[in-house]
C-alpha positions, 0 to 999 in steps of 0.5 A: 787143378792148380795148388797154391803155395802163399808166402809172407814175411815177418818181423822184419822187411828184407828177409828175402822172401822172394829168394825163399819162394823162388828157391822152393820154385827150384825144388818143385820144378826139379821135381817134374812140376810146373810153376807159376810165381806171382807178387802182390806189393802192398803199395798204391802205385799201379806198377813201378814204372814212374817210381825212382829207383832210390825208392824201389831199385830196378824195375824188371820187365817181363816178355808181355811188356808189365813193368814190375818189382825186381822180384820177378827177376829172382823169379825167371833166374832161379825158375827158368819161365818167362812170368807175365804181367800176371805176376806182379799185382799191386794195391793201386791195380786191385783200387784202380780196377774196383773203382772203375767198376764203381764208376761203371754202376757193376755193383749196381748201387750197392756199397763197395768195400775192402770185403769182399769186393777188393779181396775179390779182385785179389782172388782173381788175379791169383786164380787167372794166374792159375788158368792162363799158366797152366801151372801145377803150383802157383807161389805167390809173395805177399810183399811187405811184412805181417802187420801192415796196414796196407797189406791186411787186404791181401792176408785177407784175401788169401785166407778166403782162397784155402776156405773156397779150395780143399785144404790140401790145395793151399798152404802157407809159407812163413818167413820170420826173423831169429835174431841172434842177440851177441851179447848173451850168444843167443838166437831168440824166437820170441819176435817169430812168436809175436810174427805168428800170433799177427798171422793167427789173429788174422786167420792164417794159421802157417803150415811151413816157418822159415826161419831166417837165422845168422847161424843153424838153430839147435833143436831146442829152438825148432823144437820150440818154433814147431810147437807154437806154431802147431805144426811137425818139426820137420816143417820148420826150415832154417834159412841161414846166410849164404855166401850166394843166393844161389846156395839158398835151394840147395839148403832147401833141399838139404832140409827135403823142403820139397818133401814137406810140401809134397806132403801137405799138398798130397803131390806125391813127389817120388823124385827130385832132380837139382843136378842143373842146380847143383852143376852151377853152384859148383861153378860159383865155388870153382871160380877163383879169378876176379875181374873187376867190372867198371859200371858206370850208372845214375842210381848207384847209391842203390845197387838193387837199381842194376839188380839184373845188371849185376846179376847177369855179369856174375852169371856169365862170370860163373860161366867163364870160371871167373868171379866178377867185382863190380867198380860202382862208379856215379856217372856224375863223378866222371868229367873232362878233367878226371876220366882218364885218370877213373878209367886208366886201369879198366879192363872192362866197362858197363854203361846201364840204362837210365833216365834224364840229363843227370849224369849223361855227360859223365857216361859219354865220356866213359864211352869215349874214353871205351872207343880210344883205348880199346876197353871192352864195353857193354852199353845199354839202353840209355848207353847205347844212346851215349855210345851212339852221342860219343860218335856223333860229336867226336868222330863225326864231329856233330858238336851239338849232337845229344838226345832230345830227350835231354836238350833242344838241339838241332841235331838230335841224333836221339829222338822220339819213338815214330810216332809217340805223342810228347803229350802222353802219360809217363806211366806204361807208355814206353816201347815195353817187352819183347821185339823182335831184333834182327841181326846182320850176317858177319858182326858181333852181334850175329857172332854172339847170338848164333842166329838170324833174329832174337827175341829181347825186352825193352823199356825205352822211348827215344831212340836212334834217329835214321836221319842221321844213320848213313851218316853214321855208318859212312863214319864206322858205326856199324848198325847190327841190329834193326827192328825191321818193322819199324826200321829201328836200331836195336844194336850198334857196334865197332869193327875195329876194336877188341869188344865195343857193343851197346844195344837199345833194349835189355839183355839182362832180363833174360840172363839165367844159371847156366845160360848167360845172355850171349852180350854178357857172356861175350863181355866177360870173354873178351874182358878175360882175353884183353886181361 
């Protein structure tokens, strides 16, 4: 029988309840356990896949294809496990399911409302998470914070969930906000007392208080945190700033978090095992070179829009000894007239997935600018579609060669997926999770990998068009990843320069401490060696 661990946020937003819950992920898995990690977002969107990234920042694709919150990208790096489309549930998935039932007459007539037929719908996704994962632990999110109106389903939903299992099967996690006023030199727990007094009005008495704090609490302070919320001191834990989130579990354990809950959940923990954790923390502190990465993207106004983008190059920075910082630069900024000047002194360059003409101009030049000087580049996704542009019109010399996607040409080197319909729906309707890539024997790519096929997710529609492939090739773009299936390119590169690589699908979802997907890994290598 599955237990489960649910986890709100108080106060305030952007607390880093899902470090928080990834981190006791960490501990629990280190302790022999399975785990499942799961985030219910509050709002009406049925996932975030036609929301722009000013709003929500990267949406995060699992291997089964579900579009969801960045979350989950905490989730699979700090866990280690592929999460499924189980692990992302939103108000506008829950509404939408309710409602069809309605319009099917499942309720036979009756009135249909928030109790219990939405917080229905809200337990089964917590407990079919439960049965297809087969995990020991099941942690869920609660997106949002405590007090919402749209989040008050979902609270009530959960409180139903300890009342239908044994008490010692589910436990609540409570991460709220001691802000530290500097005026009077004093960390105050009064917000936290009024966090927890919402969450009691509702029902949800927390067994765990994490307290997101600038600085260490005293004593008297978890002293005091520990008695109005009726539970042991030992259950409040203190989350202070880290220098990386990946500091965040080892603070954890410091605080035997992983004991805490063994005792509540009768788990009966005798061992737990964070050398691996602890190996790759070590690798951030013993990592003192910087290399600066170039990325040059749409949405870099919000640096959450390339989260695992970001992410995967510290990674494989850790991985090589080096810190990695990344040179934000808008790709409408760059043009004709200034990018020699923006890319003199790159020693590397990454060109990130993206949508729409805005700023497309500005990443093929960056990829012209990659290919003549013999900068180190990492394309993906919508930059592979610009490296594969750049080398049509200025090496081919197809003047008019772009994306159908953006412009009508006659020489659309990009076009649609075979057999997509221009009429569909924008929402889920794009080649989305794993397919298989198979690589071809004495390039990069194979180089790189290790093996003969690998598995990588994707979100794209448009695509390499085979018409203009042999073209292409005869001119020295090497193709060295297919889709056999479909007779796709997955994967194009350069022979005849130091690292030039860019492929259709994403290779940083699958990016994790310690094991740096091998484009990323490769990337910063050759970065260092051209350094």
């Amino acid at each position: 029988m599955a237990k489960y661990i649910f986890v709100t946020g108080g106060v305030v937003s952007g607390l880093r309840k899902g470090i928080t819950a990834s981190s006791i992920g960490v501990l629990l898995k280190a302790s022999g356990l399975n785990v499942f990690m799961q985030k219910f977002d509050p709002y009406l969107n049925v996932d975030p896949g036609t929301m722009s990234p000013y709003q929500h920042g990267e949406v995060f694709v699992t291997a089964d294809g579900a579009e969801t919150d960045l979350d989950l990208g905490h989730y699979e790096r700090f866990i280690d496990e592929n999460l499924t489309k189980e692990s992302n549930i939103t108000s506008g998935q829950i509404y939408k399911n309710v409602i069809e039932k309605e319009r099917r007459g499942e309720y036979d007539g009756g009135t249909v409302q928030v109790v219990p037929h939405v917080t229905n719908e809200i337990k089964k996704k917590v407990y079919y998470a439960a049965e297809t994962s087969k995990a020991d632990i099941i942690i869920t999110e609660i997106g949002g914070t405590v007090g919402d109106i749209e989040s008050l389903p979902f609270i009530e939903a959960i409180r139903q969930v300890r009342m239908e299992q044994r008490r010692e099967n589910v436990i609540y996690m409570h991460v709220s906000l001691v802000p530290y006023i500097a005026a009077s030199k004093e960390s105050k727990t009064k917000p936290t007392q009024h966090s927890v007094r919402e969450l009691l009005s509702l029902g949800i008495q927390p067994d765990i208080v994490v307290a997101r704090a600038e600085q260490l609490l005293d004593d008297s302070l978890i002293e005091k945190i520990a008695l109005f919320f009726n539970i042991e001191k030992s259950n409040v834990l203190v989350a202070t700033d880290a220098a990386s989130i990946y500091e965040v579990p080892m603070k954890m354990y410091q605080q035997n978090a992983q004991q805490v809950i063994s005792n509540l959940l009768n788990l009966n923990i005798t061992k737990t095992d964070i050398t691996e954790w602890k190996r790759f923390v070590e690798k951030i502190e013993h990592s003192q070179t910087t290399i600066e990465i170039k990325l040059v993207g749409k949405y870099i106004e919000l640096p959450d829009a390339y989260l695992s983008v970001s992410e995967s190059l510290r990674i494989a920075g850790y991985e090589n000894s080096v810190q990695i910082k990344i040179d934000w630069i808008k790709a409408e900024d760059v043009t004709v007239d200034n990018y020699q000047q923006l890319f003199q002194n790159a020693k590397g360059i990454l060109v990130p997935g993206g949508f729409g003409k805005r700023g497309f101009e500005g990443k093929i030049l960056t990829c012209q600018f990659a290919r003549e000087n013999k900068i180190p580049l990492l394309g993906i996704c919508f930059g592979m579609q610009a490296a594969v542009i750049e080398f049509a019109r200025n090496v081919c010399h197809i003047e008019d060669a772009n994306s159908s996607e953006l412009v009508k040409t006659n020489n659309a080197v990009i076009d649609l997926i075979r057999g997509k319909d221009k009429t569909e729906d924008i929402g889920g309707t794009l080649r989305l999770g794993n397919y298989k890539t198979t690589l071809v024997p004495n390039t990069l790519a194979h180089q790189l990998y290790g093996k003969d096929e690998v598995l990588e997710r994707h979100r794209h529609r448009y695509e390499v068009n085979n018409d203009y492939r042999q073209q292409l090739e005869q001119a020295g773009l090497v193709f060295s990843g297919l889709y056999e299936t479909k007779n796709l390119v997955e994967i194009i590169e350069l022979r005849d320069h130091p690292f030039y690589i860019a492929a259709q699908y994403h290779p940083e979802f699958t990016s994790r401490p310690n094991k740096p997907n091998p484009l990323f890994n490769g990337f910063i290598q050759a970065v260092i060696k051209t350094k």
